[in-house]
MMTF fields as JSON, N, C-alpha, C and O atoms, coordinates in Angstrom:
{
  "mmtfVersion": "1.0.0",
  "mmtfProducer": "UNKNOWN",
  "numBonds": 315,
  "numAtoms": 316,
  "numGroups": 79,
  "numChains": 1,
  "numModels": 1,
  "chainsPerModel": [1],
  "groupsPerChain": [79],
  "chainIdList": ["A"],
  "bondAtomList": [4, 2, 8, 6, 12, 10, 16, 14, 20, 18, 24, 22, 28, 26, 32, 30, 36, 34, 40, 38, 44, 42, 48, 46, 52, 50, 56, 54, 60, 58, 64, 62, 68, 66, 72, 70, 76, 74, 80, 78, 84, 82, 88, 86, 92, 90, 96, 94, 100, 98, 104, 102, 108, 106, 112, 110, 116, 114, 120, 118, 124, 122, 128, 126, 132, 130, 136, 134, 140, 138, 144, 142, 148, 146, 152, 150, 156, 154, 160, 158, 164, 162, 168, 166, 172, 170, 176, 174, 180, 178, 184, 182, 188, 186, 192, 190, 196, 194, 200, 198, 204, 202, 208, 206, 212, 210, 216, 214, 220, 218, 224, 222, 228, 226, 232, 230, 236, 234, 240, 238, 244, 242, 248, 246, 252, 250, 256, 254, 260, 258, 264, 262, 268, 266, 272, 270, 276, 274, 280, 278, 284, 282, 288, 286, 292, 290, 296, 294, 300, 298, 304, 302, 308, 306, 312, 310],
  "bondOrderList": [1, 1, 1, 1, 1, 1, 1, 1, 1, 1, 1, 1, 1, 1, 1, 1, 1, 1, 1, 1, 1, 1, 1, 1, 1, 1, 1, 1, 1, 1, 1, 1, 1, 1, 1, 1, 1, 1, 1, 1, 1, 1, 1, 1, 1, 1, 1, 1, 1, 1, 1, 1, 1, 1, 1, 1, 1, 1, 1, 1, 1, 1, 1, 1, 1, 1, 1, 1, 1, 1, 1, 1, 1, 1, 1, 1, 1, 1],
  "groupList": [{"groupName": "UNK", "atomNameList": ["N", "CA", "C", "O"], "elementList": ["N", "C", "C", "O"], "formalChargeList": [0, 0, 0, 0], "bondAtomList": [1, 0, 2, 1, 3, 2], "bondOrderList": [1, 1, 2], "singleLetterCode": "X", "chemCompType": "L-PEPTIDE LINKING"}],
  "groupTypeList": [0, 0, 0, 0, 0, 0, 0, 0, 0, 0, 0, 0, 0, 0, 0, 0, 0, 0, 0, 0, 0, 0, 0, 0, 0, 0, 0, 0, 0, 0, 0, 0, 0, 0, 0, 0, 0, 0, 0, 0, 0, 0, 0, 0, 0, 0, 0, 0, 0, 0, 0, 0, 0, 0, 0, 0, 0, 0, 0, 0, 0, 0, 0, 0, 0, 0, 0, 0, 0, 0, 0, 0, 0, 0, 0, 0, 0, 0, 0],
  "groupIdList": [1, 2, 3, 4, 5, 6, 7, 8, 9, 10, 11, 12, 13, 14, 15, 16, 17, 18, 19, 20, 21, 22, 23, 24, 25, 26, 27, 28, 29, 30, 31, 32, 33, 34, 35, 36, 37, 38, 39, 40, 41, 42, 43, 44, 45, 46, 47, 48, 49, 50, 51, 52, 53, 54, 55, 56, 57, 58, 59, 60, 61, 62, 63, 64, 65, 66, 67, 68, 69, 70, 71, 72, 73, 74, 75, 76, 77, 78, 79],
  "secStructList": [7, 7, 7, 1, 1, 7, 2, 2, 2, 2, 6, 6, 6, 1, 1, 7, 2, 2, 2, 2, 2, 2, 2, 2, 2, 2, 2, 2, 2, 2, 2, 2, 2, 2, 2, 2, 2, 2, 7, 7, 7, 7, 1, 1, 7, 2, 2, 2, 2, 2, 2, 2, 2, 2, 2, 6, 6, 7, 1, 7, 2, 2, 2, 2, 2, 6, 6, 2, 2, 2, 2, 2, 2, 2, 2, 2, 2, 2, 7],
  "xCoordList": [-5.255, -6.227, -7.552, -8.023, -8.306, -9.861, -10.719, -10.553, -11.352, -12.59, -13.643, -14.196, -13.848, -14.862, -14.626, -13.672, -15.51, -16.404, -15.597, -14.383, -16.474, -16.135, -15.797, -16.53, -14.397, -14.792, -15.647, -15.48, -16.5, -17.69, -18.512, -19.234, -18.746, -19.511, -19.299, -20.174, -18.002, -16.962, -17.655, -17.843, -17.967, -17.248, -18.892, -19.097, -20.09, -21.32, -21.215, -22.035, -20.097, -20.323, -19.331, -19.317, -18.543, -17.275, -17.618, -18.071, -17.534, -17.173, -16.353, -16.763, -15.421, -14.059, -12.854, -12.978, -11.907, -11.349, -10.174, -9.511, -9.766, -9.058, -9.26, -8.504, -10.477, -11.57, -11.013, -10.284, -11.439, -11.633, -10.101, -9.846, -9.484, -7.597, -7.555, -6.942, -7.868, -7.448, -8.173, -7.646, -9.723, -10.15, -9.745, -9.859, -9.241, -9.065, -7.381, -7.262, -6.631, -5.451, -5.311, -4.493, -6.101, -6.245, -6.847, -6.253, -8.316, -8.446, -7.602, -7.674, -6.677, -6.089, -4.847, -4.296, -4.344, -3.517, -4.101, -3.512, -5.192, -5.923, -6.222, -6.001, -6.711, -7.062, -5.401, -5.293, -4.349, -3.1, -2.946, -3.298, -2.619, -1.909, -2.67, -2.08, -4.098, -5.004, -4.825, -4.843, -4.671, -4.209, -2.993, -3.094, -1.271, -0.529, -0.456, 0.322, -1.49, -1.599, -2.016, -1.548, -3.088, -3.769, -2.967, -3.001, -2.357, -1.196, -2.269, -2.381, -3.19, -4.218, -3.999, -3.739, -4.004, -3.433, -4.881, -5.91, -4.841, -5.824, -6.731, -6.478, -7.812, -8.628, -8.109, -8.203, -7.72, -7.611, -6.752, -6.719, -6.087, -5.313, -6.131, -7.325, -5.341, -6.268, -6.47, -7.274, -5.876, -6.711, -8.39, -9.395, -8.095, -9.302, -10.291, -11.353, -10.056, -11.043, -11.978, -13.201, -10.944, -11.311, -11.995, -13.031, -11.401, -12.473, -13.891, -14.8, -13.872, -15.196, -16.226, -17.323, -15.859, -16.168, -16.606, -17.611, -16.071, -16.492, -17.627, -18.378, -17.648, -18.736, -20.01, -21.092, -19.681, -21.086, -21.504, -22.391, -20.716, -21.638, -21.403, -22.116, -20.346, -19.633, -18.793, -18.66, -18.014, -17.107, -17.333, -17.196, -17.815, -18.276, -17.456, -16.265, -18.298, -16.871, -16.61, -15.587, -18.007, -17.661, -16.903, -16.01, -17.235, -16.124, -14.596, -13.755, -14.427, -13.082, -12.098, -10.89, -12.858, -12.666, -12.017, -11.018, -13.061, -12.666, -11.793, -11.733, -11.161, -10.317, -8.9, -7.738, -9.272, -7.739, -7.536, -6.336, -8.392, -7.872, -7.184, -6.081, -7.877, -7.174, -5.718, -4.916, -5.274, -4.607, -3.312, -2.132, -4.168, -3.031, -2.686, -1.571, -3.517, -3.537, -2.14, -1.373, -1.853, -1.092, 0.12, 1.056, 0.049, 1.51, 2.128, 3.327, 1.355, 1.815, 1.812, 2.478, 1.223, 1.802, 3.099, 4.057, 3.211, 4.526, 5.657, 6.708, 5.736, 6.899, 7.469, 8.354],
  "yCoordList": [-71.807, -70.754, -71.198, -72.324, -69.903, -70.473, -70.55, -70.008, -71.075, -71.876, -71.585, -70.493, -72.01, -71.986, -71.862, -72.465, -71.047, -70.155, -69.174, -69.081, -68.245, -66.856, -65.951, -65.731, -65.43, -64.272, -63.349, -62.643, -62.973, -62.244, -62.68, -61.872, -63.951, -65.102, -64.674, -64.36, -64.741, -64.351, -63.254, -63.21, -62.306, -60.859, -60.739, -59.753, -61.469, -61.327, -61.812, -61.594, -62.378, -62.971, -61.763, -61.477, -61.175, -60.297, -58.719, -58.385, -58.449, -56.504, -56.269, -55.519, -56.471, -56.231, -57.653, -58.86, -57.037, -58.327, -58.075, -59.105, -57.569, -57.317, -58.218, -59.162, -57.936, -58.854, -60.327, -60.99, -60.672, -61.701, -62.084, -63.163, -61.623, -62.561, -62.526, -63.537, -61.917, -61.882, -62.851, -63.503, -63.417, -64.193, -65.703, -66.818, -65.334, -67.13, -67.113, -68.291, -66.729, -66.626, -67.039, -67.823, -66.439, -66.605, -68.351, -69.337, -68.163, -69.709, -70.844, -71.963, -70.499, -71.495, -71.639, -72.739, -70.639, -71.452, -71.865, -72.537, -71.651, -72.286, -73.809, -74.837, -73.834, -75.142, -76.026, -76.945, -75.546, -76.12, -76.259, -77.309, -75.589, -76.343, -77.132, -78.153, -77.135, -77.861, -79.462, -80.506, -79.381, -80.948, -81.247, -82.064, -80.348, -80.645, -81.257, -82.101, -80.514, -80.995, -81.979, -82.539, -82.709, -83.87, -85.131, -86.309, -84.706, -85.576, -86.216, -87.433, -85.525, -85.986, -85.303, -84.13, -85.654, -84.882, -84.256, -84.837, -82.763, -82.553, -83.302, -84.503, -82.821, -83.57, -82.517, -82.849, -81.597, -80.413, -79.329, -79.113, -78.682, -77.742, -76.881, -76.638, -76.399, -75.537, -73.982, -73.31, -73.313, -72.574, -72.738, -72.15, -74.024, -74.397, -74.424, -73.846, -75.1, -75.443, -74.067, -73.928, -73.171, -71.794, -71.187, -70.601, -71.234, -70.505, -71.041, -70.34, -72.351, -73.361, -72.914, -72.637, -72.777, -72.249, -70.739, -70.383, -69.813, -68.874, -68.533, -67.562, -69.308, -69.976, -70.472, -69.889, -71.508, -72.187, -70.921, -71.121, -70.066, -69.075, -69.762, -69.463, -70.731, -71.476, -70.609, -70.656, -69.578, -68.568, -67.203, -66.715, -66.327, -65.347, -63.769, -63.466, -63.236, -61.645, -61.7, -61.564, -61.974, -61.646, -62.781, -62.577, -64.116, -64.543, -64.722, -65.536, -64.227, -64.436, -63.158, -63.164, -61.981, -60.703, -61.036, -60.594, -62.028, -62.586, -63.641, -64.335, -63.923, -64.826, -64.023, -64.34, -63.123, -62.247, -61.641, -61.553, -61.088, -60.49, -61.174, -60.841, -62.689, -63.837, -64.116, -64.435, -64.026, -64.04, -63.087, -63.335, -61.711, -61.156, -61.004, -60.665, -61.233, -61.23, -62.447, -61.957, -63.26, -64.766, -63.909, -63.571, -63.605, -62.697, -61.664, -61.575, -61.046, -59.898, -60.406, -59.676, -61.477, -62.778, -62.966, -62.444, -63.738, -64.37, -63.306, -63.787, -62.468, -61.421, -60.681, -59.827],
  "zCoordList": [-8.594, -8.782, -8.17, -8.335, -7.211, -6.815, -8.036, -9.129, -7.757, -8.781, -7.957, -8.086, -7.511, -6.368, -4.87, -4.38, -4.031, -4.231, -4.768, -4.584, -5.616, -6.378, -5.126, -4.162, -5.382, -4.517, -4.552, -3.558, -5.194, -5.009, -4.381, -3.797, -4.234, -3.433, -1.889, -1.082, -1.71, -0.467, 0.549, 1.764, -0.678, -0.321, 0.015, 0.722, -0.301, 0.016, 2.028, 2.92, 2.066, 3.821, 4.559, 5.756, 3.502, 4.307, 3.937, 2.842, 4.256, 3.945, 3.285, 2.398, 3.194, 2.581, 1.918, 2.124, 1.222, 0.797, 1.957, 1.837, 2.637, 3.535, 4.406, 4.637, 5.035, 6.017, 5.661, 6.399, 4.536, 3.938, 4.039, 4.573, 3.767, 3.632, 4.92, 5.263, 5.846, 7.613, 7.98, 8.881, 7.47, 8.505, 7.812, 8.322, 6.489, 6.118, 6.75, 7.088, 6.938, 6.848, 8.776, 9.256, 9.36, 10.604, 10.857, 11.293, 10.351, 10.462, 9.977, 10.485, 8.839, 8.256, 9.081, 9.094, 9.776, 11.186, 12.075, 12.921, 12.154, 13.86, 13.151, 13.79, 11.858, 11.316, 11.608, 12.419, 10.836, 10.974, 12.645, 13.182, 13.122, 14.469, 14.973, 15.327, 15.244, 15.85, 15.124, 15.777, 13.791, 12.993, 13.82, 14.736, 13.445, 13.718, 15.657, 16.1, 16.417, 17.886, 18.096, 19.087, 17.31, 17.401, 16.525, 16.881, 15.501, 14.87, 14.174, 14.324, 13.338, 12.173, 11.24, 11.507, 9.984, 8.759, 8.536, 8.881, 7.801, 6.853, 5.99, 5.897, 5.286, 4.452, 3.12, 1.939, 3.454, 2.403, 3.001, 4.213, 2.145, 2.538, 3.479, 3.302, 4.578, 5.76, 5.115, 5.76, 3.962, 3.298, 2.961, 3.361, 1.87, 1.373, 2.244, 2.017, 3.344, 4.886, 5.275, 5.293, 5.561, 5.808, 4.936, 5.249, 3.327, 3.119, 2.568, 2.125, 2.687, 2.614, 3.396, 2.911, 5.097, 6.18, 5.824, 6.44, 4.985, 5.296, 4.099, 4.196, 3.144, 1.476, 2.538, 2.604, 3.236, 3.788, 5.637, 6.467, 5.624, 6.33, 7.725, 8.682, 7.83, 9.396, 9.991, 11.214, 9.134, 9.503, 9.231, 8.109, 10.635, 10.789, 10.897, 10.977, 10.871, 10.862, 12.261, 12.933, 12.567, 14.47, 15.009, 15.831, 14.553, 15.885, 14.783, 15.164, 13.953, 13.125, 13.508, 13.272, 14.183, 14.889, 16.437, 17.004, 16.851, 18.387, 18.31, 19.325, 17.464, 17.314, 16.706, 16.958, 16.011, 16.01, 17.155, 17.415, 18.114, 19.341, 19.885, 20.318, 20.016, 20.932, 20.468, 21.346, 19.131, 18.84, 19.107, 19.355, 18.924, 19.152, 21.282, 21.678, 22.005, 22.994, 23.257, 24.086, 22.977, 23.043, 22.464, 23.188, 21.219, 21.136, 22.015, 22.281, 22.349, 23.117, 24.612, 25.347, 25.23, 26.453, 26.005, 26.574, 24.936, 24.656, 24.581, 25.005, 24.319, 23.71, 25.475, 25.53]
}
């Protein structure tokens, strides 16, 4: 269970809780593969990371927006 930050805390950096599960859910794979590529373990689950990042105001709507495009841009390459 979160403890900290409150999602209300959250929801002061996001618009929506929607927002909010897309951009941690997004960073928390970019956090994972980027460990798994470098072959360095986590300090913390890449949830936690993300949404730390998005508590201390490091993870933004706008580039968490430009980072799902990118995302989906790489899928729709791959397919």
């Amino acid at each position: 269970m979160l403890l900290y930050p409150a999602i209300k805390d959250l929801l002061n950096e996001v618009p929506s809780r929607y927002m909010l599960v897309n951009m941690v859910a997004s960073r928390a794979r970019k956090l994972s593969s980027e460990a798994e590529q470098s072959g360095e373990p986590l300090e913390e689950k890449a949830v936690s990371l993300a949404i730390h990042e998005v508590a201390s105001g490091t993870l933004r709507v706008e580039d968490a927006e430009q980072e799902l495009e990118a995302e989906q841009e790489q899928e729709q390459e791959q397919a």
